[in-house]
RODO-2510 file (C-alpha; in nm, 4 decimals, decimal comma):
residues 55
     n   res          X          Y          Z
     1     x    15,7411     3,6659   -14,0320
     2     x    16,0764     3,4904   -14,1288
     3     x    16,2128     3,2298   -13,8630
     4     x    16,0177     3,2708   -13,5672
     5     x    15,6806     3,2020   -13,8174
     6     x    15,8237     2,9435   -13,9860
     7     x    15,9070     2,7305   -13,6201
     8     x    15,5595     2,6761   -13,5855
     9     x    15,4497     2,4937   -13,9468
    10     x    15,7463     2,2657   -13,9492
    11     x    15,6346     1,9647   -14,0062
    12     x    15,3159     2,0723   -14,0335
    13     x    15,1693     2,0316   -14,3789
    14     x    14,7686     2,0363   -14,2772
    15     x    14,8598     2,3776   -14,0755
    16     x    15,0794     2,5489   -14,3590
    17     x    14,8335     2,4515   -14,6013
    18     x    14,6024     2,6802   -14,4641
    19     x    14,7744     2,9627   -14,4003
    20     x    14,9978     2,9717   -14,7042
    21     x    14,8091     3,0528   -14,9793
    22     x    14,8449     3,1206   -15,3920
    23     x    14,9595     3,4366   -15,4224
    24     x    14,7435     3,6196   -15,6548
    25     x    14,9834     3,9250   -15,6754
    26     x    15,2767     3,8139   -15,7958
    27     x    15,4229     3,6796   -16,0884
    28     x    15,6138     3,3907   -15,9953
    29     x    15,3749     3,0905   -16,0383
    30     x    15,4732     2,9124   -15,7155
    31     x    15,4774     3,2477   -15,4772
    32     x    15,2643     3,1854   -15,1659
    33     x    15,1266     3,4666   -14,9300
    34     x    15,0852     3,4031   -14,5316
    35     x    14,7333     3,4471   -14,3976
    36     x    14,8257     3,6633   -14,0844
    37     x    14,4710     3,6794   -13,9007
    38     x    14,4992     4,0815   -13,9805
    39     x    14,1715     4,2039   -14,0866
    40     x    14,2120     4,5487   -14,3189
    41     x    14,0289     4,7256   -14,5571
    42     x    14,1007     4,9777   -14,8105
    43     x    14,0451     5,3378   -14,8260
    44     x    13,9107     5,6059   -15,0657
    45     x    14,2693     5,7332   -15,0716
    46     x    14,4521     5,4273   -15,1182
    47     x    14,5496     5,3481   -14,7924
    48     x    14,4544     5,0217   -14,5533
    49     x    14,3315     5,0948   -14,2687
    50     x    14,3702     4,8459   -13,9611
    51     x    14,0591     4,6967   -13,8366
    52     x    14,1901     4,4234   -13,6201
    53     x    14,2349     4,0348   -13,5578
    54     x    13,9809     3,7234   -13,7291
    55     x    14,1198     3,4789   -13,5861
***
């Protein structure tokens, strides 16, 4: 994350559109969440577990 993500959607508001999303989580009305490509699931014991790359 941080700078190095940011460098690449300056400028860019049809890119950042679709990978910053509504953040469902949190309780600031105008939070956003990154969509990093990372595909996870969860586990019976409450852990994610890695599964690899959609994109």
């Amino acid at each position: 994350g941080g700078q190095g993500v940011a460098k690449g959607y300056l400028n860019r508001d049809d890119l950042s559109a679709t990978q910053f999303v509504v953040d469902p989580f949190s309780a600031s009305e105008n939070a956003l969440m990154y969509r990093t490509g990372d595909l996870v699931r969860w586990r019976a014991d409450g852990n994610l577990e890695y599964l690899g790359r959609n994109d």
